[in-house]
C-alpha positions in Angstrom: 59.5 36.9 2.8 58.4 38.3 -0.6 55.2 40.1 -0.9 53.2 39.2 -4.1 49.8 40.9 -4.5 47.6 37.7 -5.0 44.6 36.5 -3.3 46.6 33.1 -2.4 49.4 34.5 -0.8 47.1 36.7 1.4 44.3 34.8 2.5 44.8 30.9 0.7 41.4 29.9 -0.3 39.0 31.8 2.5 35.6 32.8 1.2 34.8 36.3 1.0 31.2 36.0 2.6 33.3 34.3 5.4 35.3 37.6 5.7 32.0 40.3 5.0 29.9 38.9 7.7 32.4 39.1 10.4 33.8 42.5 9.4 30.4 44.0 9.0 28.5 41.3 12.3 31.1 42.3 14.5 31.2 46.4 13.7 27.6 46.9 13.5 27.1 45.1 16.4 29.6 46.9 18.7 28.4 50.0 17.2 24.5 49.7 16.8 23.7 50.5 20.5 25.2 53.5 19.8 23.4 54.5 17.0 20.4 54.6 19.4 22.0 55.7 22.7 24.0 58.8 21.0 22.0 62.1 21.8 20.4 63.6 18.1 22.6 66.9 19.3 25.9 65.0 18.8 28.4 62.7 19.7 29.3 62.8 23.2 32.3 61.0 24.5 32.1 58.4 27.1 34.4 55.3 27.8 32.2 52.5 27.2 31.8 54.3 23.4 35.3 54.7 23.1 35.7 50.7 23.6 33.1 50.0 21.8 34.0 52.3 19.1 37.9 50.5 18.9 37.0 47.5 19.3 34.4 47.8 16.4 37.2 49.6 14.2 39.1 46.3 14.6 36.5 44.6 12.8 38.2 43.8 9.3 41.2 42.9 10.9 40.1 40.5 13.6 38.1 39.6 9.9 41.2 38.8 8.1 42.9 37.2 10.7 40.1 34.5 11.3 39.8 33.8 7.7 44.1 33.6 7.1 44.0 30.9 10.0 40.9 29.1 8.8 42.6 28.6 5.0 46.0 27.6 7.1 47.7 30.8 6.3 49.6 33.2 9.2 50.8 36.0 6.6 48.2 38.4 7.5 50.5 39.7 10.9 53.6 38.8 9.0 52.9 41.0 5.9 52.8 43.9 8.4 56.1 43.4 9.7 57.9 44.4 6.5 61.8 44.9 6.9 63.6 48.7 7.0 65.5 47.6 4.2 62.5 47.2 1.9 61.1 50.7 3.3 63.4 52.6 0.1 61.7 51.2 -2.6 58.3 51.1 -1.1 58.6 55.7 -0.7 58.7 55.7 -4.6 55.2 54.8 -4.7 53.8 55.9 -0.9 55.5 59.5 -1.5 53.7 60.1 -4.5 50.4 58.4 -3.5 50.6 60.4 -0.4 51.6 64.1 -1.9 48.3 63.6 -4.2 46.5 62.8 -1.1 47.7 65.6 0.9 47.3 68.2 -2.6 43.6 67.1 -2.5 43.2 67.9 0.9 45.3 71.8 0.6 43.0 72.2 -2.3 39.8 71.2 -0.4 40.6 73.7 2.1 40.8 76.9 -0.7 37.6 75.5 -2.1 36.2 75.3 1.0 37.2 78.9 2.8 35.2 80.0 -1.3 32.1 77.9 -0.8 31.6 78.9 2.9 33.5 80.6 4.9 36.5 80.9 7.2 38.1 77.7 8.1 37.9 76.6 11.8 40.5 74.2 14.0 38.5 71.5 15.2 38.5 71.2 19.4 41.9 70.8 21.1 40.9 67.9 22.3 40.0 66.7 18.8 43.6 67.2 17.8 45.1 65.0 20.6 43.6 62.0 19.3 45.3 62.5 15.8 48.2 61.2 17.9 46.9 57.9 19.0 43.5 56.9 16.5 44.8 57.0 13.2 47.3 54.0 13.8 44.3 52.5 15.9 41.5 53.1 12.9 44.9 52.1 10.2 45.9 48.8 12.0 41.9 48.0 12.3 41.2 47.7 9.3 44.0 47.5 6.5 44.7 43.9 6.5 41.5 43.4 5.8 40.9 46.0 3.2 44.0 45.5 1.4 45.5 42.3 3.0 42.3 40.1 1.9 39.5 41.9 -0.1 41.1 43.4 -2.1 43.5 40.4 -3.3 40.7 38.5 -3.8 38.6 40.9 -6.2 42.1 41.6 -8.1 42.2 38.0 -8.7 38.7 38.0 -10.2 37.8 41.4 -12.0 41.5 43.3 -12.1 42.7 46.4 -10.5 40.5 49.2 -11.4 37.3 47.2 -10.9 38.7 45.8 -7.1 39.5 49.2 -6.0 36.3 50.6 -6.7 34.3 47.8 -5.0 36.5 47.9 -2.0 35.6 51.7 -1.9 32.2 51.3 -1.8 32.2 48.3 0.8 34.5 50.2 3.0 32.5 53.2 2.6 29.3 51.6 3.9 31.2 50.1 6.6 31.4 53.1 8.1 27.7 53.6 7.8 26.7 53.4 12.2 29.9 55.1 12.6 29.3 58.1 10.4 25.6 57.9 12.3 26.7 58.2 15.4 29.4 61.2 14.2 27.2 63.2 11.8 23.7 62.7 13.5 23.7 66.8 14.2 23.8 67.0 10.4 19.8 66.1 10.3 18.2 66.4 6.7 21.7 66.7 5.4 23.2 63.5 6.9 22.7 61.0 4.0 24.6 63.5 1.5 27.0 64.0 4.2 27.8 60.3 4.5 27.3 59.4 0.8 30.7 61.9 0.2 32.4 61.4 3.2 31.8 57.6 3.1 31.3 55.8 -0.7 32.5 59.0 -2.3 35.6 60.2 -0.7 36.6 56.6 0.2 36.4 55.0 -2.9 38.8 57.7 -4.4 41.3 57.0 -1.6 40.5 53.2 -2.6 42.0 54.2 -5.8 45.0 55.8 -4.7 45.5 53.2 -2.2 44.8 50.0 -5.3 47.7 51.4 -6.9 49.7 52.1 -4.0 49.4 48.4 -3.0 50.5 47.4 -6.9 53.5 49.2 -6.7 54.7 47.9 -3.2 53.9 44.3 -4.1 51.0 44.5 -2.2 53.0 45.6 1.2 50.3 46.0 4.3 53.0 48.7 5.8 52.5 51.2 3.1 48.6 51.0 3.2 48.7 51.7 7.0 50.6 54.6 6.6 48.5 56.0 3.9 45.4 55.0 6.0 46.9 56.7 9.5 47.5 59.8 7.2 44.0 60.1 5.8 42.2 59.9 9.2 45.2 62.3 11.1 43.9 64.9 8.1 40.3 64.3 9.0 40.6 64.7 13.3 43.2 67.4 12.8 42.9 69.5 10.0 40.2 72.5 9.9 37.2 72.9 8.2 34.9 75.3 7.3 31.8 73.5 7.9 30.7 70.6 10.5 27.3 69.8 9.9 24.2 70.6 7.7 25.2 72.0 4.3 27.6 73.6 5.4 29.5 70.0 6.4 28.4 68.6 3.0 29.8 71.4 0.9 32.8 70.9 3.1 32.8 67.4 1.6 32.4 68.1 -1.6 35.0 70.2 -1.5 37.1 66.9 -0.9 35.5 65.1 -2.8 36.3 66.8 -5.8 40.3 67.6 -5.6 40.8 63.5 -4.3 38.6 62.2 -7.2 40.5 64.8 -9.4 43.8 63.0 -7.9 42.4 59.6 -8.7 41.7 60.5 -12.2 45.1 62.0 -12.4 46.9 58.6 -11.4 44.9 56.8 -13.6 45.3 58.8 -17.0 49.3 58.9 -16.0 50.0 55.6 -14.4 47.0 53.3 -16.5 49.6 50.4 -17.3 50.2 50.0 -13.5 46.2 49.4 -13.1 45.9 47.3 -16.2 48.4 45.0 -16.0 
């Protein structure tokens, strides 16, 4: 099968307020309890949140899925399944895609240990689910990120315009989520989530816009990329976890990865307006 990065060949003709209102309905739901339930000191760990918390990460999959079977299309779980063979061609782009991710992340570190302080490891037990949630929170939500929105958008507005919309929908996805993790931040948490969310993601939308261009529009390579960025966040140390100190620790991100994003787009401009 041959992966072409067009709205048809993803999704055939499903509606994109078909595939918003269960992504978003079924996340928010799952997760709103929470938002409530989670004590204002933090997020404390309990099984019925950690169900709730997957199955609500699943939410623009199950999304995609619905709507690909509803227009008479199966490609969605076929597009994932990409052969080995194809895997050479698809590292010229996901190397460099992900070496500009990982630079922006060295680089957020240096500014960060300037701006405030000593970096810190985040809990051990933290660490161990770098091993298991990334796939979960990659395999969640990538087909429908970049298996039906945005192949849709391309087909409407282009490239650049896509990626940036898909970044800011993604971002306020995460809205309850980031709630539920950040609440400890208290006057700070809006700035918090406005860079770790629309901010930071929408620069990774970027990276990941023309990633998906240059693999023919290959579900495998975004899942990667997307298991790599939240590995970073669970398991890579930080400086500052909540208040200002957690939103100069975003900035700090948000500046090398939008620095990246501008970088790829100066230097690779014909891939994102063709």
């Amino acid at each position: 099968m041959t992966d072409h990065p067009t709205s048809r060949s993803a999704t055939g003709a499903a509606p994109l307020p078909v595939f918003l209102a269960i992504t978003f309905g079924w996340a928010w739901g799952l997760w709103g309890y929470w938002v409530v339930a989670m004590p204002p000191g933090g997020l404390q760990i309990s099984a019925p949140f950690i169900v709730c918390a997957i199955l609500g990460g699943l939410a623009p999959t199950i999304a995609a899925l619905v709507v690909s079977a509803a227009a008479g299309r199966g490609e969605i779980g076929r597009r994932l399944l990409v052969p080995l063979r194809r895997w050479r061609g698809h590292g010229a782009a996901l190397g460099p895609a992900l070496l500009l991710m990982l630079a922006a992340v060295a680089l957020s570190l240096v500014g960060q240990a300037l701006l405030i302080g000593p970096l810190r490891w985040p809990d051990p037990a933290l660490v161990s689910m770098a091993l298991v949630w990334p796939v979960l929170a990659a395999l969640g939500e990538e087909p429908g990120w970049r298996g039906v929105l945005l192949p849709q958008l391309v087909s409407r507005f282009g490239l650049l315009p896509a990626a940036l919309v898909v970044g800011i929908v993604w971002g306020l996805w995460h809205l309850p989520a980031d709630y539920i993790a950040l609440k400890g931040y208290g006057d700070w948490f809006w700035a918090a989530f406005v860079l770790n969310g629309p901010v930071v993601l929408t620069a990774h939308s970027i990276l990941m816009a023309w990633l998906w261009k240059r693999t023919s529009g290959s579900l495998s390579a975004a899942v990667v990329y997307h298991a790599a960025i939240t590995a970073s966040a669970i398991a890579g140390p930080t400086a500052g976890s909540d208040g200002l100190p957690g939103v100069l620790a975003a900035a700090a991100l948000a500046v090398p990865l939008w620095s990246a994003a501008g970088l790829l787009l100066v230097f690779r401009w014909r891939d994102f307006r063709a």
